[in-house]
C-alpha positions in Angstrom: -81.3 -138.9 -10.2 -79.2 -137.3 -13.4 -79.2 -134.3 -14.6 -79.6 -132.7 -17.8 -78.0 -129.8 -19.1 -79.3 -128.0 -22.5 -77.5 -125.8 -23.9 -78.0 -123.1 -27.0 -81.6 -123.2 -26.9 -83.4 -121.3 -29.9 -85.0 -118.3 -28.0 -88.4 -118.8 -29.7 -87.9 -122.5 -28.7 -87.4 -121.4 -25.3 -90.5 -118.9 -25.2 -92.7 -121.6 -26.6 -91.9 -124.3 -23.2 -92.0 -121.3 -21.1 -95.7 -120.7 -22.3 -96.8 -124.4 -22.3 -95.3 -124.6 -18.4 -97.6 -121.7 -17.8 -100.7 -123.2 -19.6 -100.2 -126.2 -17.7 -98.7 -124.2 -14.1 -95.6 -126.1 -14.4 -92.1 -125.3 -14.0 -89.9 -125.3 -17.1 -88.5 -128.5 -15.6 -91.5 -130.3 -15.2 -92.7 -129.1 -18.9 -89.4 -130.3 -20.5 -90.0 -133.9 -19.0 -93.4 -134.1 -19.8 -92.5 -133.5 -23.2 -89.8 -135.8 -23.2 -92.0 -138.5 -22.2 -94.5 -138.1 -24.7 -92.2 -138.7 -27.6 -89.7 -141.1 -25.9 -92.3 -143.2 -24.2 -95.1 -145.3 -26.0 
C-alpha cells in the first residue's frame, strides 16, 4: 500500500484533524483518509 507524506501543514490545520480524530477516536491517519474519501469519492 503507498504512502503519503504531508508536509508544512498550517498548525491550526493540524489542530483542527487532531480534534476531529478525537471526536471520532481515530488516529490522525485514519481521520486524514476519511476526509480524503469524502471529497475524492462520490
Amino acid at each position: 500500500m503507498p504512502a503519503l507524506t504531508i508536509k508544512n501543514i498550517p498548525d491550526s490545520l493540524y489542530e483542527q484533524l487532531k480534534s476531529a480524530a478525537e471526536l471520532h477516536r481515530r488516529s490522525i491517519n485514519s481521520e486524514v483518509l476519511v476526509c480524503l474519501e469524502k471529497v475524492l469519492v462520490a
